[in-house]
C-alpha positions in Angstrom: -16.8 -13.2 -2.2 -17.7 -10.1 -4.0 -15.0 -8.6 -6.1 -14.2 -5.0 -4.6 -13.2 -3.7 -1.7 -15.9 -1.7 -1.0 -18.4 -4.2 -1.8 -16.3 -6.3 0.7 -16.2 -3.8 3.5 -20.1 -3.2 3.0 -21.1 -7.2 3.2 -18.6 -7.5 6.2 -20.4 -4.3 7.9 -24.0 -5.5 7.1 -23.2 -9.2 8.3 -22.4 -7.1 11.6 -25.5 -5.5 11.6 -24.1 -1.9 12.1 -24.2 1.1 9.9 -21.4 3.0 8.5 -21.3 6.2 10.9 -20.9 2.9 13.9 -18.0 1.2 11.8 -16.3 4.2 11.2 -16.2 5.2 14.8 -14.6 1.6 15.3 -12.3 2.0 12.6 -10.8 5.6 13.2 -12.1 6.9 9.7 -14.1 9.5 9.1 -18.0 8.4 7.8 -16.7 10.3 4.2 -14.3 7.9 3.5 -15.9 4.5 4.8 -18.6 5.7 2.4 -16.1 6.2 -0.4 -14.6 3.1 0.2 -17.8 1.5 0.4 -18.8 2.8 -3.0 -15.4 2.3 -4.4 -14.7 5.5 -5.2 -11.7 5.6 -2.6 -9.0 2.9 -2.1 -8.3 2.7 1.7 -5.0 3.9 2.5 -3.0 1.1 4.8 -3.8 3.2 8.0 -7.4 2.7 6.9 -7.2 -0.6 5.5 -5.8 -2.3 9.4 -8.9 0.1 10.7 -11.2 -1.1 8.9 -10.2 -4.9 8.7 -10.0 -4.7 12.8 -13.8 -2.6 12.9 -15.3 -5.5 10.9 -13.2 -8.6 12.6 -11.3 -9.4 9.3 -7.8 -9.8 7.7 -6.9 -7.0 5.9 -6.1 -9.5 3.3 -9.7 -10.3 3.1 -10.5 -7.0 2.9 -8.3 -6.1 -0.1 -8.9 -9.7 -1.5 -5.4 -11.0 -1.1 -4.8 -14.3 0.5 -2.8 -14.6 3.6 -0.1 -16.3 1.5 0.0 -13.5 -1.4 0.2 -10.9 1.2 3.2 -12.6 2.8 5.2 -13.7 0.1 4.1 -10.0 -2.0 5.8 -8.4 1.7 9.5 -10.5 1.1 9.9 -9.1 -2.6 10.9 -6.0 -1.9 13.3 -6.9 1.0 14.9 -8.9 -1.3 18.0 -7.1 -3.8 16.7 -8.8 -6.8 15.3 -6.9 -9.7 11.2 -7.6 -9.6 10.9 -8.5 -13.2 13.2 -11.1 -12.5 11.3 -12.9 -9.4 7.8 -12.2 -11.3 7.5 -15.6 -12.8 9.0 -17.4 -10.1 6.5 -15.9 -7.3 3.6 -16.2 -9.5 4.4 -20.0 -10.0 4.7 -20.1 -6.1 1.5 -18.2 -5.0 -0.4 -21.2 -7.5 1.5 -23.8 -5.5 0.9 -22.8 -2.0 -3.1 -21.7 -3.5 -3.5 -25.3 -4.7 -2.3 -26.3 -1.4 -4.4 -24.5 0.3 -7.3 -25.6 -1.6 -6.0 -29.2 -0.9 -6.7 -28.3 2.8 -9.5 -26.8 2.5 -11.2 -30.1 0.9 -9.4 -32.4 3.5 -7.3 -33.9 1.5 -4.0 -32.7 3.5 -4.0 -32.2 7.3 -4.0 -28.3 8.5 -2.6 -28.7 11.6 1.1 -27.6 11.5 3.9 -30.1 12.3 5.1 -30.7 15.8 8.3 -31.2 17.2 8.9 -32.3 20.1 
């Protein structure tokens, strides 16, 4: 996966096979700033970000290169009335857990599909 976010949002819009003026129309940007983001000279604002992720048929964690799991345990913190500092090393030592777990599921080694109750 390539490590920017514009070099993200360009491999997304090639692999779709459109250029940036059509993917800008899809995403409600203008052309100036899906070429800025593109060239990483712009950092999509979150507006742009759900735009462009729904344009290009991707996450918007994918786009800005955080996991699903990241994004929702990052979107908790500041819910929470705990200073950050404090919950840093604990949410780091998390994200690697539920990472390695994924990673377990990813080579088949634990089952994917969710638990169900009857």
């Amino acid at each position: 996966m390539p490590s920017t976010i514009g070099l993200r949002v360009r491999m997304f819009r090639e692999n779709l096979g459109i250029n940036q003026h059509e993917a800008s129309l899809r995403a409600g940007v203008s052309q100036l700033s899906w070429s800025s983001i593109e060239g990483d000279l712009k950092t999509p604002s979150a507006g742009e970000a759900l735009g462009i992720s729904r344009a290009l048929g991707v996450t918007i964690g994918t786009i800005t290169g955080m996991s699903a799991i990241r994004e929702r345990v990052v979107a908790q913190v500041p819910a929470l009335e705990i200073d950050e500092a404090d919950l840093e090393p604990i949410r780091e030592e998390m994200l690697s857990l539920l990472e390695s777990a994924a990673e377990l599921v990813d080579k088949g080694y634990l089952d994917r599909r969710p638990n169900q109750h009857s």
